[in-house]
N, C-alpha and C positions, 0 to 999 in steps of 0.2 A: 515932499514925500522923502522921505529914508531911503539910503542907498540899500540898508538892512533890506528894507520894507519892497523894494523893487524885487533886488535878488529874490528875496523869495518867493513872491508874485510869477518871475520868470521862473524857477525852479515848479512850483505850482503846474504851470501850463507844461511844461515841460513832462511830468509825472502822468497828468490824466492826457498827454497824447499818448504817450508811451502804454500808459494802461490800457488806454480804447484800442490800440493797434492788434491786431486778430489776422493768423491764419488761414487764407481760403482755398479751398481745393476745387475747380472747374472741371469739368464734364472730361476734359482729357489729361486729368490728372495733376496739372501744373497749377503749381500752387501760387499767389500774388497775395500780398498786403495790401488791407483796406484797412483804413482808417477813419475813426469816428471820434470827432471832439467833442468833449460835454462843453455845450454853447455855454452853459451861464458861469462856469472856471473860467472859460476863455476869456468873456468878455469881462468876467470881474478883475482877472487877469492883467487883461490890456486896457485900463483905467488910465495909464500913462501915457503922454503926447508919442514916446518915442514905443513904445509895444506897439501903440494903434497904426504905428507908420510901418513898423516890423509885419502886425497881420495882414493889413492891403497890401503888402508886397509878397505874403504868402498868397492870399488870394487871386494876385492879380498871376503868380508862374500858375496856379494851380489852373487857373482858368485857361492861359495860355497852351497847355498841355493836354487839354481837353477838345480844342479846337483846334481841326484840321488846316494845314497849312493853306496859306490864301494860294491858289492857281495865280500865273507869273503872267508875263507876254498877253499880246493880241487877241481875242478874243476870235477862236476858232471852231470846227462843230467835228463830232465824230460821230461815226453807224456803227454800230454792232453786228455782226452777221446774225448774231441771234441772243436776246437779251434775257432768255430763262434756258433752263438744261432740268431734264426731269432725268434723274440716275434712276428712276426705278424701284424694284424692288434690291435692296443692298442688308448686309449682317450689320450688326454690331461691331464697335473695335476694326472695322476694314479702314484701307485709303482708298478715296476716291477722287481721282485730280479731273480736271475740265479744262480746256482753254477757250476761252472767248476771245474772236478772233474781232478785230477792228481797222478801220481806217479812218485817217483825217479827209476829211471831203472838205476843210474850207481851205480859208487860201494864206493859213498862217502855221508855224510849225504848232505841234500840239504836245503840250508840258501835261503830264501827269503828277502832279504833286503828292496824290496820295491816295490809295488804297486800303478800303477796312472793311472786315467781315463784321456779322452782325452777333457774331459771337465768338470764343475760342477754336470752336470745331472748322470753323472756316477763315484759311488762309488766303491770300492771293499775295501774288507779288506780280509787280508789273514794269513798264521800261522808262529808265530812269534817265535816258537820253530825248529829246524831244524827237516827235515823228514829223517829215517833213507831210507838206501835200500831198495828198493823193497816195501815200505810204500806209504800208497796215503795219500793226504791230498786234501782238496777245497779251490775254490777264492771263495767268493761270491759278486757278483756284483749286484749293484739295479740301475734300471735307471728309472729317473725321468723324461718324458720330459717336464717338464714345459708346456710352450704356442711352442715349438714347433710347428710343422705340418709337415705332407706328410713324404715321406721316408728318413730317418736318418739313417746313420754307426757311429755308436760311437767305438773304442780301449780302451783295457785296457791293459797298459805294466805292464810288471812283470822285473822285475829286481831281480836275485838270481846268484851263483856261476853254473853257465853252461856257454856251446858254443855254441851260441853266448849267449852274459848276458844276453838279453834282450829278451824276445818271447810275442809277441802280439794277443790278443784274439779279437777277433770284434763281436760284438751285432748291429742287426739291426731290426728297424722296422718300418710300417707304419703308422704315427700316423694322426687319423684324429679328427680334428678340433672339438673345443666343439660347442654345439647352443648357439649361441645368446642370453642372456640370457633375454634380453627387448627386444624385435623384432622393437619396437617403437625406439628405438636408434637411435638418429640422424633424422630419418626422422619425428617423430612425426606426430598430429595426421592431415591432410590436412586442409585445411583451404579455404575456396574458397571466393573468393575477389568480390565483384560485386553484379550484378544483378544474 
């Protein structure tokens, strides 16, 4: 094959990623890059021994980045004091923070690797030092609902060296709608035609 014929191949894939790349704007405003490749560019694309080696090593960071980091050390257990939080009735656009309070009950220190809400509105962060035995430590989570409304369950996973890795907290609440802030919105002010 042509060195012509590569380059341009690569320049090809290069164009419709860059074209499929799209703007998205999340419930709290923050916007992130999603990308979408047209499969059969790609793959007409990467036709050559050295592309195809180039996309499995795109695919294999991409997957990588996808998946939570593996829990480290001895395999140990934690309790939650309490593993859902119901906020109630809450507005629109408020912060809501929680802490979920914990302890190691087994008999090895307790590595939290990682912490993810099940969406933008819900943060946690958690401790980044292992907890020894019989030690508590806290998630603290804040939820934002944005424009939300009505009743919402948001999860937050915890990933650490326990059985099973993974133990899930859920937050809910009922969020109701802010006012209108121009009541004239859209309908303005009547107008009456005629006599």
């Amino acid at each position: 094959m042509s060195e012509n014929l590569k380059n341009g191949l690569l320049v090809l894939v290069a164009v419709v990623t860059i074209a499929n790349t799209v703007m998205i704007l999340n419930d709290d405003g923050v916007s992130y890059e999603k990308t979408a490749v047209n499969k059969s560019a790609a793959s007409n694309a990467a036709a050559t021994p050295a592309n195809q080696q180039n996309q499995m090593n795109m695919n294999q960071q991409n997957n990588q980045a996808n998946t939570p980091p593996k829990p480290q050390g001895p395999k140990t257990s934690i309790q939650f004091a309490e593993m859902e939080h119901d906020f109630g009735t809450i507005d629109q656009n408020t912060t809501n923070p929680k802490t979920f309070t914990f302890t190691n009950t087994g008999e090895h220190p307790l590595i939290i690797s990682d912490a993810k809400g099940s969406c933008g509105c819900t943060v946690p962060s958690y401790p980044r030092e292992p907890i020894a035995p019989g030690e508590t430590g806290e998630i603290e989570v804040i939820y934002r609902p944005g424009t939300q409304a009505n009743q919402q369950t948001k999860t937050v996973s915890i990933t650490a060296n326990t059985e099973p890795a993974t133990t899930v907290l859920r937050i809910k609440a009922n969020v109701t709608p802010g006012e209108n802030p121009n009541p004239n919105a859209g309908g303005g002010t009547p107008v009456q035609i005629g006599g």
